[in-house]
C-alpha positions as CSV (number, residue, x, y, z in Angstrom):
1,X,-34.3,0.2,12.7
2,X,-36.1,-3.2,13.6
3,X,-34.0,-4.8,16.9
4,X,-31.9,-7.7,15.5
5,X,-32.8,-9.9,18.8
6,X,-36.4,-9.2,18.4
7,X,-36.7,-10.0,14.6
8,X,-35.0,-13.6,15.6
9,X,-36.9,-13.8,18.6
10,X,-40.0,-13.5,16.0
11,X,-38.8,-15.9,13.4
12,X,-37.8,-18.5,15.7
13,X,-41.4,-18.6,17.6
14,X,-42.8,-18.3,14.1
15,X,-41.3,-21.7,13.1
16,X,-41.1,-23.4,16.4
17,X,-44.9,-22.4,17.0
18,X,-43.7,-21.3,21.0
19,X,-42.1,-19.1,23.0
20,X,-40.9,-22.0,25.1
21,X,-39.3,-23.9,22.0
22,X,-37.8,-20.8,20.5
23,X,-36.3,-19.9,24.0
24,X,-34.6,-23.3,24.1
25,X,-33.2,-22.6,20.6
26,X,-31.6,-19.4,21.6
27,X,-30.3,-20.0,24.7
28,X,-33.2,-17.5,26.5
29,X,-36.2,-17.5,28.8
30,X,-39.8,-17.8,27.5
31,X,-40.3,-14.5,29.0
32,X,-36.9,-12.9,27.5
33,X,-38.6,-14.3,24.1
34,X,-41.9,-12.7,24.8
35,X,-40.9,-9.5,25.6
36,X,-38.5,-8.9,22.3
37,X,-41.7,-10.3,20.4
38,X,-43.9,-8.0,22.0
39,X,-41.1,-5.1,21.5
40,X,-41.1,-6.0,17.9
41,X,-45.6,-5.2,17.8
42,X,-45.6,-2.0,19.6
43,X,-42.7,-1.0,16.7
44,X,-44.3,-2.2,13.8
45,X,-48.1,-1.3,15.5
46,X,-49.5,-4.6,14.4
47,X,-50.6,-8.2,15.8
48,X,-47.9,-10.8,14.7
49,X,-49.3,-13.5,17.1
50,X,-52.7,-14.5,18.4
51,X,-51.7,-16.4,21.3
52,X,-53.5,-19.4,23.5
53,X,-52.4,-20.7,26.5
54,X,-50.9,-23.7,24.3
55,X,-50.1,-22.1,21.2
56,X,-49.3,-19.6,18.6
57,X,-50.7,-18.8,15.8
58,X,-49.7,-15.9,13.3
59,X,-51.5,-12.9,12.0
60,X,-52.4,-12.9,8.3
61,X,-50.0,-9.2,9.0
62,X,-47.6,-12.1,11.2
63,X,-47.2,-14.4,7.8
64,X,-46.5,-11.5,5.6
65,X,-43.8,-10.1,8.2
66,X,-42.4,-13.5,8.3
67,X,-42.2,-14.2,4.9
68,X,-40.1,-11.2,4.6
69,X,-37.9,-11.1,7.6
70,X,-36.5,-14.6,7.7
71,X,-35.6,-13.9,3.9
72,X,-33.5,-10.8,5.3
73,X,-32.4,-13.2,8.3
74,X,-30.9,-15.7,5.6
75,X,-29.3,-13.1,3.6
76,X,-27.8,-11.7,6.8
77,X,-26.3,-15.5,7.3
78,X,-25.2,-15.7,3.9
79,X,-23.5,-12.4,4.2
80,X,-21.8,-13.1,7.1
81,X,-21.0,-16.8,6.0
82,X,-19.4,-15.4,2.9
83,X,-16.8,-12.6,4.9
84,X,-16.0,-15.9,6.5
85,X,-15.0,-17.6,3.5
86,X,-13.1,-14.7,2.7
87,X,-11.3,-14.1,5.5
88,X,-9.0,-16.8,4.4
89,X,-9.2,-16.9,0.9
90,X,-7.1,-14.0,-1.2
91,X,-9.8,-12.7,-2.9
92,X,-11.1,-9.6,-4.7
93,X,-9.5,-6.0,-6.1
94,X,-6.0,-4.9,-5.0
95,X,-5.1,-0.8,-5.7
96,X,-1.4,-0.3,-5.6
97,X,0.3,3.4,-5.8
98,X,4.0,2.7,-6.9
99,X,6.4,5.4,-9.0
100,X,7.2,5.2,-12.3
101,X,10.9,4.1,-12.1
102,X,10.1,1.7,-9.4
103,X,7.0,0.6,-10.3
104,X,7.7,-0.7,-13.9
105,X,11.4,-2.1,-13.1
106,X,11.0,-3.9,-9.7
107,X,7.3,-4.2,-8.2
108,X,5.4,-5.4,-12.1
109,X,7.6,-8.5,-12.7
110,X,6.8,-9.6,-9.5
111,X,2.7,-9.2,-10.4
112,X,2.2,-12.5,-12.8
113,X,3.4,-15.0,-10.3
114,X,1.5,-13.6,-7.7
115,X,-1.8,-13.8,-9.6
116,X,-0.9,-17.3,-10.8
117,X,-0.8,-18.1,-7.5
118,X,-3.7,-16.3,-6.0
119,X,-6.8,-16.5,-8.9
120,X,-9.3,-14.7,-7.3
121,X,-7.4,-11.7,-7.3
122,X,-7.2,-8.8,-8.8
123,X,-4.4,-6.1,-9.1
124,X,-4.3,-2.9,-10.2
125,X,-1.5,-0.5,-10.2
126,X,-1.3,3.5,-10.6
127,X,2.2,4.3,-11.9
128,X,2.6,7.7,-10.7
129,X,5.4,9.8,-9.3
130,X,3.2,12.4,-7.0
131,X,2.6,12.3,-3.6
132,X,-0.6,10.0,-3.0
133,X,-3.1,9.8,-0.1
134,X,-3.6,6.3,0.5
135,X,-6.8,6.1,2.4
136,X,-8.6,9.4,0.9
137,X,-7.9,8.0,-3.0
138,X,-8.7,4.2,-1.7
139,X,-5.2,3.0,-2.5
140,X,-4.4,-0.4,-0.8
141,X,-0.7,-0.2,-0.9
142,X,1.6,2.2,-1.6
143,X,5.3,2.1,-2.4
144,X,7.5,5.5,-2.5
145,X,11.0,6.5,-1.3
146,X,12.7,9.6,0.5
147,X,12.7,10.9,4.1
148,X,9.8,9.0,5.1
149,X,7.9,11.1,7.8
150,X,5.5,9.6,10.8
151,X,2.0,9.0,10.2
152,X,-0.9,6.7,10.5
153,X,-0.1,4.2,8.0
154,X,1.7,1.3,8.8
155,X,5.4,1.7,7.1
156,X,7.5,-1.5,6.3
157,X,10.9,-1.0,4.8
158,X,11.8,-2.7,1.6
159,X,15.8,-1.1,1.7
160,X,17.6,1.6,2.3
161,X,18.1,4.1,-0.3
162,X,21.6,5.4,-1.1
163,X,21.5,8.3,-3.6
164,X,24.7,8.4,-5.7
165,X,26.6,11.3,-8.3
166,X,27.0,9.6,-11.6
167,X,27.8,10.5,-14.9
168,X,29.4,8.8,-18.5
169,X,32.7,8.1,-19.0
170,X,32.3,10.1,-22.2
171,X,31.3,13.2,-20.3
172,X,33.8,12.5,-17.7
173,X,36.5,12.7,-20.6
174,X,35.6,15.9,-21.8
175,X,34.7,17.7,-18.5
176,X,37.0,16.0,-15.8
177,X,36.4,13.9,-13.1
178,X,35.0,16.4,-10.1
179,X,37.6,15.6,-7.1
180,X,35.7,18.2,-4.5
181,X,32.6,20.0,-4.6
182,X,34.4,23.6,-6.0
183,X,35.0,21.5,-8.8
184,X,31.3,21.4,-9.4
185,X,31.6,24.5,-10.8
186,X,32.4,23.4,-14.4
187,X,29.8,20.7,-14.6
188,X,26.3,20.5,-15.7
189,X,24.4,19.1,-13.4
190,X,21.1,17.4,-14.1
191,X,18.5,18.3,-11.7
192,X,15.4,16.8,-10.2
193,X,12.1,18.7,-9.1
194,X,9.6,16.5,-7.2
195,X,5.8,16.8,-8.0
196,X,5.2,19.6,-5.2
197,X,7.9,21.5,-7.1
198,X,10.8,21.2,-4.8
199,X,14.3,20.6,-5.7
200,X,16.0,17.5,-4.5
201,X,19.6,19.4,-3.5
202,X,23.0,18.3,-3.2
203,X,24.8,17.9,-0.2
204,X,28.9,17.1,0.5
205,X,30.6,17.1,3.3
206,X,32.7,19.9,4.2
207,X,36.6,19.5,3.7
208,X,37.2,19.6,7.4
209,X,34.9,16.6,7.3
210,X,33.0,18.7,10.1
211,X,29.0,18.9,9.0
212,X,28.2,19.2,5.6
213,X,27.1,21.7,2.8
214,X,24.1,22.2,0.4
215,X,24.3,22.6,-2.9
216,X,21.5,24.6,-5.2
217,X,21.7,23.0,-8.3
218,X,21.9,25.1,-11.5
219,X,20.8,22.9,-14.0
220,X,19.9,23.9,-17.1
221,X,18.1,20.5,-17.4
222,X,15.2,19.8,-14.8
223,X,13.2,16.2,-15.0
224,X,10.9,14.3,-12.3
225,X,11.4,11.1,-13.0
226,X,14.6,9.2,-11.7
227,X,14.7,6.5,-14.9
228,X,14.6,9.7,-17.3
229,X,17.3,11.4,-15.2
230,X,19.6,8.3,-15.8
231,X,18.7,8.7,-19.8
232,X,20.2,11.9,-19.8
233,X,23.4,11.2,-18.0
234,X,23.9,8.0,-20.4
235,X,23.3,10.5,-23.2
236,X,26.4,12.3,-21.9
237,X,24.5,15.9,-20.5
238,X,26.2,15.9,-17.2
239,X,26.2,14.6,-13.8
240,X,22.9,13.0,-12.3
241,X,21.8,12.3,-8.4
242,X,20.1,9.0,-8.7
243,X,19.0,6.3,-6.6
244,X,21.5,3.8,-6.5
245,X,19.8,0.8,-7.3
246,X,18.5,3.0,-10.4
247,X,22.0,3.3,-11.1
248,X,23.5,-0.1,-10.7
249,X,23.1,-1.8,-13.9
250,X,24.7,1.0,-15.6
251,X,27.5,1.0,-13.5
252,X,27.8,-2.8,-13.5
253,X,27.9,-2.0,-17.3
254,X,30.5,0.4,-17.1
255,X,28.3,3.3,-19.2
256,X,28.2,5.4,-16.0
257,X,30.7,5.8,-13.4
258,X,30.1,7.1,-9.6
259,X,31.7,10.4,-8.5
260,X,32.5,11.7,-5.4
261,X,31.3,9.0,-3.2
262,X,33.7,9.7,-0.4
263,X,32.4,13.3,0.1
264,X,28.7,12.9,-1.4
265,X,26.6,12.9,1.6
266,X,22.5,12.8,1.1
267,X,21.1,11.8,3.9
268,X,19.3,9.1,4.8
269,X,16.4,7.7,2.7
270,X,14.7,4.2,2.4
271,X,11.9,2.7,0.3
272,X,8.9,1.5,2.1
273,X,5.7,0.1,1.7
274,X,2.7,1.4,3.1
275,X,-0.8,0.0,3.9
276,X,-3.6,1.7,6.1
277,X,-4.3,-1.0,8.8
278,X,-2.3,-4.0,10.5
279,X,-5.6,-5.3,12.1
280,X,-7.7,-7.6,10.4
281,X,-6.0,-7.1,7.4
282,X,-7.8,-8.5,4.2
283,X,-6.4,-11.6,2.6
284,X,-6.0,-10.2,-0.2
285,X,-4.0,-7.3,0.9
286,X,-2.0,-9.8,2.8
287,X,-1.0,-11.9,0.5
288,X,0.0,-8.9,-1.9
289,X,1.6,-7.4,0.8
290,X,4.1,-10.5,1.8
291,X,4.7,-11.7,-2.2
292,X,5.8,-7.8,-2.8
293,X,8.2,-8.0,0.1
294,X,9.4,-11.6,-0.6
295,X,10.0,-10.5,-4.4
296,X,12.0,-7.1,-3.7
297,X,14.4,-8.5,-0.9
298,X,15.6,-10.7,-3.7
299,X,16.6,-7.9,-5.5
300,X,20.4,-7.8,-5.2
301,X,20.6,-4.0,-6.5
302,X,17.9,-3.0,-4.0
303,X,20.4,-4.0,-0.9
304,X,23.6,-2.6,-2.8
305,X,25.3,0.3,-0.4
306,X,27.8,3.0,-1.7
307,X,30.4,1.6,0.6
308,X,30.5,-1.6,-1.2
309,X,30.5,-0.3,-5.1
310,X,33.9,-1.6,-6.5
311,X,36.5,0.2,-7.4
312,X,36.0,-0.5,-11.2
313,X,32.4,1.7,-10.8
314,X,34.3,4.9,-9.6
315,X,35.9,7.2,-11.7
């Protein structure tokens, strides 16, 4: 590849008609301007110049070259002028890898006011509940929940996430409200099997209140998606472990009720969202980044702990 230094070295003697006058222009010696020029004909094997001891003069091969390297020289300055531009302005594609649940109830009502604000961009989201590889599938931003495990990408927490027992009052009527986790047992219990194929189990703390125990879950009904789990347990099929901002209208409703909240014991979880790089960060991930943020700390159910549901949301 043609040295960058030499092919302005060349251009700039071209116009100026020197090597002295192009020097001055870029801040070289004559001779430092001489040499990339004479780099630049041993490369190419042809005369650009014929030189005099007070001037240039180019080749007819010298005019041709020029013609065509001080039009890639000008595309290089529009190119670079143009990142520029960019750099501040929020413009251009956006690929966002959100689940289902979360995705279509929190992240897409936030989506027309950021693209009122912000016309040049463009946002496109992949409702999907599988684990997704960010960089390798060219996602910009991802949003998921669970244990979330170290790794390259930077992580920023939207909230934590408190999973919660619920169930309908109807089915608590007829089955009985479970006061410890033998009384499990009787119940149906609505299970959840992630994308990989793993079960999301159960845990309580023992009776002694000393370390806590795992439940299998023997559910005759098995779903992926935390919105569809909820349908069920509003449909009266048993008892569901949800999210509990998932859960929180419904309980706020009264059509579910918590259960065993003072020995249900999951672990901790939080929802975060996930980009690639934190230096030089496009705009236009930027921006999306800081409206998503802004727009899900506002979310009231988001921030809601276990510890705080009223008594009313029990059973």
């Amino acid at each position: 590849m043609t040295n960058l230094a030499a092919l302005v070295s060349f251009t700039e003697a071209a116009v100026a008609g020197s090597f002295t006058a192009a020097a001055a222009k870029l801040d070289l010696t004559p001779a430092a301007v001489s040499k990339n020029v004479a780099r630049l004909e041993a490369q190419l094997g042809v005369r650009l110049f014929n030189r005099s001891t007070r001037r240039l003069r180019l080749t007819a091969e010298g005019e041709l070259f020029h013609e065509r390297a001080a039009a890639a020289l000008r595309a290089l300055d529009e190119a670079v002028a143009e990142v520029g531009r960019a750099r501040g302005a929020a413009v251009g594609r956006v690929r966002i890898s959100v689940g289902v649940s979360f995705g279509r109830r929190y992240l897409l009502p936030l989506l027309p006011a950021l693209a009122a604000r912000h016309p040049g961009l463009q946002v496109e989201v992949s409702l999907d509940n599988r684990a997704v590889d960010l960089v390798a599938e060219g996602y910009d931003i991802g949003v998921r929940g669970g244990v979330v495990e170290a790794s390259s990408l930077v992580a920023r927490r939207i909230a934590r996430l408190p999973l919660v027992l619920v169930a309908s009052p109807a089915y608590l009527r007829g089955h009985g409200a479970p006061r410890s986790a033998a009384d499990l047992a009787g119940h149906e219990r609505l299970g959840v099997r992630l994308p990989g194929g793993s079960e999301l189990p159960w845990r309580l703390r023992r009776p002694s209140g000393r370390g806590t125990v795992e439940l299998a879950t023997p559910a005759r009904l098995w779903l992926s998606d935390p919105e569809a789990l909820l349908d069920l347990a509003l449909e009266h099929a048993g008892i569901a472990q949800v999210g509990l901002h998932h859960a929180m209208p419904y309980l706020r409703s009264g059509r579910l009720k918590a259960v065993l909240t003072e020995l249900h014991d999951p672990g901790e979880r939080e929802i975060v969202l996930h980009y690639p790089h934190r230096l030089y960060l496009a705009p236009r991930v930027r921006v999306t980044v800081d409206a998503l943020l802004a727009g899900l700390a506002r979310h009231t159910d988001l921030h809601a702990t276990r510890e705080a549901l009223p008594a009313a949301f029990l059973a």
